[in-house]
C-alpha positions as CSV (number, residue, x, y, z in Angstrom):
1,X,15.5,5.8,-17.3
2,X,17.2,3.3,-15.1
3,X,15.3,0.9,-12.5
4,X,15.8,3.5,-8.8
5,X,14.8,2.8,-5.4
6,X,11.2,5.1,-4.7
7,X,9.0,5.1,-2.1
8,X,8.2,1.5,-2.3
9,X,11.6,-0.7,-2.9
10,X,13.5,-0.6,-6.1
11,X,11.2,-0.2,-9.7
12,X,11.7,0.2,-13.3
13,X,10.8,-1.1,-16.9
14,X,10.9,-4.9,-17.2
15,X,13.6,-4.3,-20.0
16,X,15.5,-2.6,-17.3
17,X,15.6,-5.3,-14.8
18,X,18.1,-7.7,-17.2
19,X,19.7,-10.5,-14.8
20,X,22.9,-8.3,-14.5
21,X,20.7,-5.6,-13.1
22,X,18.8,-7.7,-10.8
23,X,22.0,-9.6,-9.7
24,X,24.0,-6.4,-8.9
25,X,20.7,-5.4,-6.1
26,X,20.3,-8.6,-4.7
27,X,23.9,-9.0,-4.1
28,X,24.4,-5.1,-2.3
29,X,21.5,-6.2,-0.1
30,X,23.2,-9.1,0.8
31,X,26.3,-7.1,1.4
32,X,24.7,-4.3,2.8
33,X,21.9,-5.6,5.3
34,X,21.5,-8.4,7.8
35,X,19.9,-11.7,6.6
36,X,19.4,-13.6,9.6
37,X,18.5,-16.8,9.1
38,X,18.3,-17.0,5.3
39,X,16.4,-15.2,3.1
40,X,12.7,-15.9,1.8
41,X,11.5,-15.0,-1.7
42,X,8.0,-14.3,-3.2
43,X,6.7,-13.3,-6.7
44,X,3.4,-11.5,-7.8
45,X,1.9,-12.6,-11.3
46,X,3.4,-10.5,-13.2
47,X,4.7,-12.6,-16.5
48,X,8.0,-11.3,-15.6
49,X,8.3,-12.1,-12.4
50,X,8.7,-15.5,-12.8
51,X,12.2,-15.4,-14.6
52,X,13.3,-12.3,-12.1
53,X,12.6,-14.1,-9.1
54,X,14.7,-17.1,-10.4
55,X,17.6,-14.6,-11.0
56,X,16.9,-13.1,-7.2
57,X,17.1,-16.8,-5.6
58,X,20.1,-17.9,-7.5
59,X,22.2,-14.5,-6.6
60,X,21.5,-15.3,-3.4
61,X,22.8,-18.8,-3.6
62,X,25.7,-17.3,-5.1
63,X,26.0,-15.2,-1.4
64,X,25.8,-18.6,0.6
65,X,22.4,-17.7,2.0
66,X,19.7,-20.4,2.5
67,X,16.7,-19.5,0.5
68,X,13.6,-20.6,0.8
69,X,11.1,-20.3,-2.6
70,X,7.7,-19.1,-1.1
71,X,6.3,-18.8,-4.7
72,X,3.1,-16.6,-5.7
73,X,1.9,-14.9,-2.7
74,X,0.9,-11.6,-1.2
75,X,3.7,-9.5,0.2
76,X,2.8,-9.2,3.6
77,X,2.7,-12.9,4.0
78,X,6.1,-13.3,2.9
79,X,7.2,-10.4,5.4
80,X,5.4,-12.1,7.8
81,X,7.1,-15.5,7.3
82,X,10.2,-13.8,7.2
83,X,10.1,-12.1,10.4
84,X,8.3,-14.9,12.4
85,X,11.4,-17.2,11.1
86,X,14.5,-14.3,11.8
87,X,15.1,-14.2,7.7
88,X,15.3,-11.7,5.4
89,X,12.8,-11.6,2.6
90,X,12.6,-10.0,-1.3
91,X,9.2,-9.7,-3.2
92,X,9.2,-9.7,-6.6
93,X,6.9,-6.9,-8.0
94,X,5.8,-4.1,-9.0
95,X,2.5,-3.0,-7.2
96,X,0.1,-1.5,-8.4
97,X,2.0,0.1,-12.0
98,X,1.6,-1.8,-15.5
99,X,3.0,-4.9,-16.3
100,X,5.6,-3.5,-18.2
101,X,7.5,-2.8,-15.2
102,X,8.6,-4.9,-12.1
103,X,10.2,-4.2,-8.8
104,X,12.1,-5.7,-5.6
105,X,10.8,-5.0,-2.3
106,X,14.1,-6.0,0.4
107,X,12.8,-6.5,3.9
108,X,15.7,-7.6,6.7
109,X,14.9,-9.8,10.0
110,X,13.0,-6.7,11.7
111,X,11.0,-5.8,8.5
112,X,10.9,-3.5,5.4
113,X,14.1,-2.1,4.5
114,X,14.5,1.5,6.4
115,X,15.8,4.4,4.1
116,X,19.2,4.0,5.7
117,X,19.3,0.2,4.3
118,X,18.4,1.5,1.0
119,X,21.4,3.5,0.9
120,X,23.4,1.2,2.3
121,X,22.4,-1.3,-0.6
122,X,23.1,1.3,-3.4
123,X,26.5,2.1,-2.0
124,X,27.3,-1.4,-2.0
125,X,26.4,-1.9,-5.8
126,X,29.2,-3.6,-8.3
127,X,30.0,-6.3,-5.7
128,X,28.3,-9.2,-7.9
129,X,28.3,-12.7,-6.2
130,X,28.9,-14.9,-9.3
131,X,25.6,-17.6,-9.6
132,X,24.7,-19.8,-7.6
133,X,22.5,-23.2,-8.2
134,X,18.8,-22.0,-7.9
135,X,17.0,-24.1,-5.1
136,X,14.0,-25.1,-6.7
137,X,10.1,-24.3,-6.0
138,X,9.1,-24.1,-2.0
139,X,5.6,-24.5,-0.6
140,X,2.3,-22.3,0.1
141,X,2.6,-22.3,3.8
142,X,3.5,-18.8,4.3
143,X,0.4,-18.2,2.5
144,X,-1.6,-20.3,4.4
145,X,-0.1,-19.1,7.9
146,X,-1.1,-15.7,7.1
147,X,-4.5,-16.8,6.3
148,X,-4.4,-18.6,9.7
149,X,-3.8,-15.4,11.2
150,X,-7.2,-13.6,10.1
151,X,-8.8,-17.0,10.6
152,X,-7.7,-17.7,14.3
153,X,-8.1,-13.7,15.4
154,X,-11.5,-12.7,13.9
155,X,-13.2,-16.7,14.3
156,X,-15.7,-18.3,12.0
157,X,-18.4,-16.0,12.7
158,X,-16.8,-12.5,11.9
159,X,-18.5,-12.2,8.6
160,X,-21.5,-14.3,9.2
161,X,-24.5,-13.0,6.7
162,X,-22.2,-10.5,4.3
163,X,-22.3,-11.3,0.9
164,X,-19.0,-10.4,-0.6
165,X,-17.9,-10.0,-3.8
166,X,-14.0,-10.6,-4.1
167,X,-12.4,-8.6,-7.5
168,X,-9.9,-10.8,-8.1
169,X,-8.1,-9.2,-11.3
170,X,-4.2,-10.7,-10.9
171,X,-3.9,-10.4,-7.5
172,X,-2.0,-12.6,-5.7
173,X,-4.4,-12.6,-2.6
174,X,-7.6,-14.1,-5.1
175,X,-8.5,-17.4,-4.3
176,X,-6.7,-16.4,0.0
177,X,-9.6,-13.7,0.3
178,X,-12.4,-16.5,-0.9
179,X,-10.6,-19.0,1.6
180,X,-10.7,-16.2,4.4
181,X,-13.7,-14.9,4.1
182,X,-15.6,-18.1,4.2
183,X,-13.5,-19.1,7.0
184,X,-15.2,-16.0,8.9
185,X,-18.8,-17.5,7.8
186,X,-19.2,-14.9,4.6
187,X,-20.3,-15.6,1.3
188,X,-17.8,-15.1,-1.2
189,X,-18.4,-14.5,-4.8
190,X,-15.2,-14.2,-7.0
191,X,-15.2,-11.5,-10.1
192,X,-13.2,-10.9,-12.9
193,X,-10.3,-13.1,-12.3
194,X,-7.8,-12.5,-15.6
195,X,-5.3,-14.8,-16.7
196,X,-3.0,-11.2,-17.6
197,X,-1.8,-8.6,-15.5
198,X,-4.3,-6.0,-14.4
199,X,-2.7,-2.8,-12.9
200,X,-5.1,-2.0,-10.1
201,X,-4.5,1.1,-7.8
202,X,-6.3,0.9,-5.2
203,X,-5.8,4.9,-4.2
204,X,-6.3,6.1,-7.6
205,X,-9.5,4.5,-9.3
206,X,-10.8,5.3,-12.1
207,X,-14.7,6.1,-12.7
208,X,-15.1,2.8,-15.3
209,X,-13.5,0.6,-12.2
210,X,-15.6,2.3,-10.2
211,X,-18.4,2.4,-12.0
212,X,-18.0,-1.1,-12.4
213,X,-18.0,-1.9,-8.7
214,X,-21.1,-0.4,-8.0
215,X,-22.9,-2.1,-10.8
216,X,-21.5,-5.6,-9.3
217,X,-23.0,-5.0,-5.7
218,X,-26.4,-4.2,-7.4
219,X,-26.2,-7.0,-9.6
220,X,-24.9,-9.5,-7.3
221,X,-26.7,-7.9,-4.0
222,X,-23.6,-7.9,-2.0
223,X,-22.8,-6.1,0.9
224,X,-19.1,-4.8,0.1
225,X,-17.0,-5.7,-3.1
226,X,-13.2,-6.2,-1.7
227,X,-9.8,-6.5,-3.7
228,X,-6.3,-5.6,-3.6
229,X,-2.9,-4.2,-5.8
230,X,-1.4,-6.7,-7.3
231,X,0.7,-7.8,-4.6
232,X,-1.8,-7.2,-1.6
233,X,0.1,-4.8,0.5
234,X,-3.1,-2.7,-0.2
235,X,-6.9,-3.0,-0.3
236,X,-9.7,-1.9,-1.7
237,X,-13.2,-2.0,-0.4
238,X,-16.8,-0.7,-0.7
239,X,-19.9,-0.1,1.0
240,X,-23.2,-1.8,-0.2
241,X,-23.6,1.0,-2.7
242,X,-20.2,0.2,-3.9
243,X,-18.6,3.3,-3.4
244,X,-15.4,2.8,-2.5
245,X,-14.1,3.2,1.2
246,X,-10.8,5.6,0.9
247,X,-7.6,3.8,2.4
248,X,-7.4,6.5,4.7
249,X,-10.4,6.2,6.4
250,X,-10.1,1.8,6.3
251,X,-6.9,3.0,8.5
252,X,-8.4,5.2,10.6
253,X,-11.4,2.9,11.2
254,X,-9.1,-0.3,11.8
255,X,-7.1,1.6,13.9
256,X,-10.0,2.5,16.3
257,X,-11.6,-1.2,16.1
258,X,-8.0,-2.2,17.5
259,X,-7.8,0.1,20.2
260,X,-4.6,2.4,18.9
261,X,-3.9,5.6,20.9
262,X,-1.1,6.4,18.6
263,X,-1.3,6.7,14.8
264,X,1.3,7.2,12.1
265,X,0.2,8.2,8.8
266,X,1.6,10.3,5.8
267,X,0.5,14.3,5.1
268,X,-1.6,12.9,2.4
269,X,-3.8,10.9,4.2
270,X,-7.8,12.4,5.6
271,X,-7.9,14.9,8.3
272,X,-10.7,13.1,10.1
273,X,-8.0,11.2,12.0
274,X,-7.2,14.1,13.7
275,X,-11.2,14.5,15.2
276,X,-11.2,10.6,16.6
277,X,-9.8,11.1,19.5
278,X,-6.7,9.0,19.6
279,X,-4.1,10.4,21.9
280,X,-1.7,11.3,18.9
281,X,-1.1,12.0,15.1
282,X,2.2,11.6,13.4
283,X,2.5,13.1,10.1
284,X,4.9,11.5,7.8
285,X,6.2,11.7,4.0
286,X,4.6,9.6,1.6
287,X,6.0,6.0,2.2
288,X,6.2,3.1,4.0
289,X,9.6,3.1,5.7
290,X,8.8,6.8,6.7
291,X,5.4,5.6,8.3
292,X,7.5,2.7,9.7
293,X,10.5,5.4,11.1
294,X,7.5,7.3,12.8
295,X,6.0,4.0,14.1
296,X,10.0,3.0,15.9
297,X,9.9,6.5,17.6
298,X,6.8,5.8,19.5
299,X,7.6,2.5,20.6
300,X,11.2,3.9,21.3
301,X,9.6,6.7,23.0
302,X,7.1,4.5,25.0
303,X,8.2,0.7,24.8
304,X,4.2,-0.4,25.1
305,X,3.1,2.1,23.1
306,X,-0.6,1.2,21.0
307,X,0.8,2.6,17.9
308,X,-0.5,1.8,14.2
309,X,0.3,3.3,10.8
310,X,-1.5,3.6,7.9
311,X,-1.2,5.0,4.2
312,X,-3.6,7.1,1.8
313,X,-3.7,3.8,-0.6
314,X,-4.9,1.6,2.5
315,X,-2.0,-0.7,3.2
316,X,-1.9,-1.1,7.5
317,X,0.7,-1.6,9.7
318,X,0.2,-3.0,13.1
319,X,3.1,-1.8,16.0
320,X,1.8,-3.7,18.7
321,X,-0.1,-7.0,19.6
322,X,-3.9,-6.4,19.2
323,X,-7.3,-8.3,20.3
324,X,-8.9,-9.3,17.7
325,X,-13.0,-10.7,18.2
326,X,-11.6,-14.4,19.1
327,X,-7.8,-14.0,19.2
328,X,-4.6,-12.3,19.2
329,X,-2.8,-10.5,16.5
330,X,0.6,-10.2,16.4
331,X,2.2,-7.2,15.6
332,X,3.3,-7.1,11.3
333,X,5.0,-3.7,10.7
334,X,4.5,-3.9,7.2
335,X,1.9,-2.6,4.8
336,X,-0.8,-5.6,5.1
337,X,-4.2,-5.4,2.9
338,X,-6.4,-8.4,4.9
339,X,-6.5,-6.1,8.5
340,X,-8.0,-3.1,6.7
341,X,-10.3,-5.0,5.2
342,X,-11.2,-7.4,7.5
343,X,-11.9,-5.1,11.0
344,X,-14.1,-2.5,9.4
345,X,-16.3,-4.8,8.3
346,X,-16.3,-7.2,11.3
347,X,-17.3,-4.1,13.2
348,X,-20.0,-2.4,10.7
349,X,-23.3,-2.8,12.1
350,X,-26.7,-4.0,10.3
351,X,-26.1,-0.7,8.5
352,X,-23.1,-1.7,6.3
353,X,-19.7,-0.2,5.8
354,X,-21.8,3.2,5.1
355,X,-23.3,3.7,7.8
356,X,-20.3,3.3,9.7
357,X,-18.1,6.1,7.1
358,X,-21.2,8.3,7.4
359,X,-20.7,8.2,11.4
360,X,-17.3,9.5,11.5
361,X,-16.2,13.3,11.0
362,X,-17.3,14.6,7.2
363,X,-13.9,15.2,5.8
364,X,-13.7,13.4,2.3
365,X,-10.6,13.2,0.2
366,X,-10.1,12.1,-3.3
367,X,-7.3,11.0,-5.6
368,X,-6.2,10.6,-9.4
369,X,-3.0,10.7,-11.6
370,X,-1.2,11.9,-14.7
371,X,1.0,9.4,-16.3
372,X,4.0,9.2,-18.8
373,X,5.4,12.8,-17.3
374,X,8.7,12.8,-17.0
375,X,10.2,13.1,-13.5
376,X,12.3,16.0,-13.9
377,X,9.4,18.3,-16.0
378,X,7.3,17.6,-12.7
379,X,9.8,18.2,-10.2
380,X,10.9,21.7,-12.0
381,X,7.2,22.5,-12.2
382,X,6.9,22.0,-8.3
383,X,9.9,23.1,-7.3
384,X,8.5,26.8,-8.8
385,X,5.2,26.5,-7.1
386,X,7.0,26.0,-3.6
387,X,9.3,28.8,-4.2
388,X,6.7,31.3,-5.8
389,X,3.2,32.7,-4.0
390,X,2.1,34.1,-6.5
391,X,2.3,31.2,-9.0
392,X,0.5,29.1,-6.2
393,X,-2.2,32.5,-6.6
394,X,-2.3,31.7,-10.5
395,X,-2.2,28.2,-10.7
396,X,-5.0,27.7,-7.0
397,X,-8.0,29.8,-8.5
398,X,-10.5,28.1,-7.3
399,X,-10.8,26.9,-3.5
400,X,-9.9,30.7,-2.3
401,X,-7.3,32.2,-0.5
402,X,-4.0,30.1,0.3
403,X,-4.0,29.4,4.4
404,X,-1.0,27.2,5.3
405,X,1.5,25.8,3.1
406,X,3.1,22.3,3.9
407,X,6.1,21.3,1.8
408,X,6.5,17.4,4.0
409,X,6.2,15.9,0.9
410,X,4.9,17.5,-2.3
411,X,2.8,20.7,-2.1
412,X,0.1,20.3,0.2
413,X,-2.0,24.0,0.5
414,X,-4.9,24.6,2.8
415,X,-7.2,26.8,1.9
416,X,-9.2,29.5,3.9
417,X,-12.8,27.4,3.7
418,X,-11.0,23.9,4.6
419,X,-10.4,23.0,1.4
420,X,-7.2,21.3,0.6
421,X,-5.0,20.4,-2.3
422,X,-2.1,18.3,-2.4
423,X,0.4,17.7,-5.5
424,X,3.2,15.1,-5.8
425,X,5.2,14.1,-8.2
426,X,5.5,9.5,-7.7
427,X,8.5,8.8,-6.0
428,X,8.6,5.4,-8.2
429,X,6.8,6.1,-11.5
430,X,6.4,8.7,-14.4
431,X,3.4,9.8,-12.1
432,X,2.1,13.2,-11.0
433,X,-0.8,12.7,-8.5
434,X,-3.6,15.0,-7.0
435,X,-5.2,14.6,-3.8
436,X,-7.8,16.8,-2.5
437,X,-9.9,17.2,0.6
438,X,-13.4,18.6,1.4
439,X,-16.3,18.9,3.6
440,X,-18.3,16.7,0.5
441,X,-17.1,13.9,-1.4
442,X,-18.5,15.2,-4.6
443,X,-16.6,18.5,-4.1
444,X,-13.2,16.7,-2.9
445,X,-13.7,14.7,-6.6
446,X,-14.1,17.6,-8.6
447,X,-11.5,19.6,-7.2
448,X,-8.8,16.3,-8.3
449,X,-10.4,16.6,-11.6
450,X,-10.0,20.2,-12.1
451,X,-6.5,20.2,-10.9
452,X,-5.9,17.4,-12.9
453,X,-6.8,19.3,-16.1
454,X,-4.5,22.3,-15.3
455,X,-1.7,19.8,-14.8
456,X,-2.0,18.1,-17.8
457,X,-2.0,22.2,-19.4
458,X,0.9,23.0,-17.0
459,X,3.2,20.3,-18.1
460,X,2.7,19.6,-21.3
């Protein structure tokens, strides 16, 4: 299967992303979309991306562009630098999937690419620029600027008395969240940093991971474990217990320390926003740009409109410019893990991140995957399901009787008791995923699980 565009910029098997292949992207985006003042590049630590990125920077020389080498660093600090310096930017990655695959993420001047960029690059494919001379290694400052950022808005005393235990893993934000958080006046501890590539999901953990986490906050008496995907656009983050804090509700939480009236976030993300009393909800499909497309209407809509969006995995987008405890935040339309993180737990009281969750409306959701099914065995087997009530009768035996049907993105079915399941085939992996919602975590868990086990009957 050939490297495609999905929900989250262009992904496939490293053996799929040959120069040629990498070369023929870079140069449609440089046809296709406005680079501005040049164009910035970043890499994750993927082994891959090393060699990738150097085919991405000398394409572009090829174009004429300036580029500027930003090196290893998390992806919303190279949007950030991008934007704050009119350029366009590329991140070399691939997330949160194995390091057998890689990606590009494009962003122009104004941000990630919108879905009408995308398929302006892939019309513009077969227009090659021959090579250009590859500009050498840059600097860390866009890393350090958006360290600054967290640093000047939140102020030395943010974090003052949480012990916090940073996963670090491979990702590229390791050694910037022990920087930041003692910054804020917290105690870091670092975990499990690994010289190879570890594929962490931060909307789809597994029980060993989490298992894991919670026998790290007991051992190390820490008040939250924090970590992020591999190239920290998302973030993960427990309580004291260390169960982990959905993305969904680190969104809705930030959103509400930052004063939002107007939220953005996909179908698949927890009701409970709804119950919080912000002014409005718009649902979106899974995905970034679409979050993004929701978050333009507003302001288009209402110029200084308080709008945020948010996705199921975590990553946060800020629309407008925020107070933060010391100091302004500047609005970063693109999926960013350090705000998520960050806000909740400046604003938990003595009773930890759990006390906090345990205040807000009791709607709990949960998520898990299949992997290695091919795209077009789970697209046929959804397809059928959308079309056919009574094969939504066989296949949904166990939360009751079907009450609403939402086909945004997926197949998302409410139940009659509140219950809800929601099944999605990846837009950018050989994934099927499961999300479920309930009145009790335990019961939102095992109704992934069960549905996970039919699926893996249903398609093999």
């Amino acid at each position: 299967m050939a490297a495609k565009f999905g929900t989250s910029g262009l992904r496939g098997l490293v053996t799929e992303l040959s120069d040629d292949v990498v070369a023929d992207y870079v140069s449609a985006f440089a046809h296709a979309c406005p680079s501005g003042s040049g164009v910035y590049v970043g890499r994750d630590l993927r082994e891959s991306s090393d060699g990738i990125a150097a085919q991405v920077r000398r394409t572009l020389a090829g174009a004429g562009l300036d580029v500027t080498d930003c090196g290893v660093l998390p992806t919303p600090a190279l949007a950030l630098a991008a934007v704050q310096a009119g350029a366009a930017a590329i991140m070399v990655t691939g997330s949160h999937i194995p390091a057998d695959r890689n990606g590009l993420k494009f962003y122009t001047p104004e941000g990630e690419i919108t879905k009408a960029y995308e398929t302006a690059i892939l019309g513009a494919l077969g227009q090659a620029f021959p090579d250009g001379t590859d500009p050498g290694p840059g600097d860390d400052s866009a890393a350090r600027a958006y360290a600054a950022r967290y640093v000047d808005a939140f102020g030395p005393k943010a974090l003052a008395g949480l012990r916090i235990g940073i996963y670090q893993h491979s990702s590229v934000a390791r050694d910037l969240m022990v920087n930041v958080v003692e910054a804020l006046g917290g105690q870091a501890v670092p975990i499990a940093r690994s010289d190879t590539f570890v594929p962490v999901d931060t909307e789809a953990v597994d029980a060993d991971t989490r298992a894991m986490l919670a026998r790290w906050c007991a051992e190390h008496t820490l008040d939250t474990v924090i970590s992020t995907d591999g190239d920290a656009d998302r973030p993960m983050v427990t309580d004291e217990t260390g169960r982990i804090v959905p993305g969904d509700v680190l969104g809705a939480l930030t959103a509400r320390a930052l004063g939002a009236r107007i939220v953005c976030t996909p179908v698949s993300s927890n009701t409970l926003v709804d119950l919080m009393g912000f002014e409005r909800v718009a649902r979106t499909r899974i995905g970034s740009p679409y979050v993004i497309e929701a978050m333009e209407q507003a302001v288009a809509a209402e110029p200084a409109a308080l709008v945020v969006g948010y996705e199921a995995n975590g990553g946060f987008l800020l629309g407008f410019e925020a107070d933060g405890p010391e100091g302004r935040l500047a609005p970063l339309p693109t999926r960013d893990c350090l705000l998520p993180i960050l806000a909740p737990l400046a604003h938990a009281t003595e009773g930890g991140l759990a006390a906090l969750v345990a205040a807000l409306p009791r709607r709990f959701t949960a998520a898990d995957r299949i992997a290695g099914v091919a795209p077009e065995r789970s697209q046929a087997f959804i397809a059928e399901l959308k079309t056919d009530r009574a094969a939504r009768d066989d296949f949904f035996t166990d939360p009751g009787d079907e009450a609403s049907l939402d086909l945004t993105d997926g197949l998302r079915v409410s139940f009659e008791g509140g219950e809800i399941v929601h099944l999605r085939p990846s837009g950018n992996a050989p994934e099927f995923r499961c999300y479920a919602e309930a009145d009790d975590p335990d019961r939102a868990e095992a109704l992934v699980t069960a549905y996970l086990d039919k699926l893996r009957t249903a398609l093999a």
